[in-house]
TIVOLUM-294825 format. One line per 4 residues: number of its first residue (from 1); their letters; for each residue x, y, z of C-alpha. Coordinates in steps of 0.001 Angstrom, whole numbers, plus 500000, padded with zeros to 6 digits. Example, Ala and Ser with C-alpha at 12.3 -4.5 7.8 and 13.67 -1.06 7.14 Angstrom:
<nodes>
1) AS) 512300 495500 507800 ~ 513670 498940 507140
</nodes>
This chain:
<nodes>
1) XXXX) 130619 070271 370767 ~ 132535 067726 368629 ~ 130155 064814 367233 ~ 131194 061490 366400
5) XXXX) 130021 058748 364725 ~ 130667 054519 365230 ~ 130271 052301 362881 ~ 128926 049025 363058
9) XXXX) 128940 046552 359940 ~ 127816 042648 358705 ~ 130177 042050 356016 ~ 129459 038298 353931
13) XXXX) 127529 037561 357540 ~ 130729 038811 359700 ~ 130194 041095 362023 ~ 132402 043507 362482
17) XXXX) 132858 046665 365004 ~ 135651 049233 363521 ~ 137492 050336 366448 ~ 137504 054172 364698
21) XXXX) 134956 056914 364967 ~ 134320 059323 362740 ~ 133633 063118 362610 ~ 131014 062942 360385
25) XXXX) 128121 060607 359400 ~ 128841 061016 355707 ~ 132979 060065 356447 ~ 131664 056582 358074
29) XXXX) 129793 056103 354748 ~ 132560 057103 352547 ~ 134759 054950 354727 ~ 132494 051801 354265
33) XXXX) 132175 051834 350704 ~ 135572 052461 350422 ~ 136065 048864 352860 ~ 133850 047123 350765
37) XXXX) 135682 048222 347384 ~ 138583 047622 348839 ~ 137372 043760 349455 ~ 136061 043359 346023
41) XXXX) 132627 043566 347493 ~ 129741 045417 345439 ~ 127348 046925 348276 ~ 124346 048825 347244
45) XXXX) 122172 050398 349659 ~ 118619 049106 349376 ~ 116979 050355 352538 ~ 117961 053125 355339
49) XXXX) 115610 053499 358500 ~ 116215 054943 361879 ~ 116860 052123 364530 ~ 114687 052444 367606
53) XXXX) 113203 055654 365870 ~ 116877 057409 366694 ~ 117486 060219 364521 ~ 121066 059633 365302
57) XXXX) 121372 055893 365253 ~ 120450 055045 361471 ~ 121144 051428 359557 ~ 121662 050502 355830
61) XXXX) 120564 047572 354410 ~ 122062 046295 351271 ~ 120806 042145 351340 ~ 120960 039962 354211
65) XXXX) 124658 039162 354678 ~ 125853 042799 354351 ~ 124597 046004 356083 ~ 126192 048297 358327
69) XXXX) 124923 050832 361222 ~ 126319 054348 362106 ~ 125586 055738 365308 ~ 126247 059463 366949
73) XX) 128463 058522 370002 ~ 127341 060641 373191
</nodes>
């Protein structure tokens, strides 16, 4: 079975919904710090937890304009 991963991200208070999965939960993160570099955005995770007590659905919080989401698509 092939996993994969959405990501979900507030960027500056934008949301945005990439329109890519991933095949692993680590390659979303990669691929979001690499977004945010890429910007000339510094984002530094302050906070992880599990939404809805998901395993598979986690967020990261860095401040309250920028945080993203990645979530095990079914």
């Amino acid at each position: 079975m092939n996993k994969k991963y959405l990501l979900e991200a507030v960027v500056e208070g934008r949301f945005i919904k990439f329109n890519k999965e991933f095949k692993s939960r680590n390659s979303a993160i990669d691929y979001i710090f690499k977004y945010y570099n890429r910007h000339m955005l510094d984002l530094r995770v302050n906070e992880e937890y599990y939404v809805n007590e998901n395993k598979h659905d986690i967020a990261y919080i860095s401040d309250y304009d920028n945080r993203f989401r990645i979530s095990r698509a079914y």
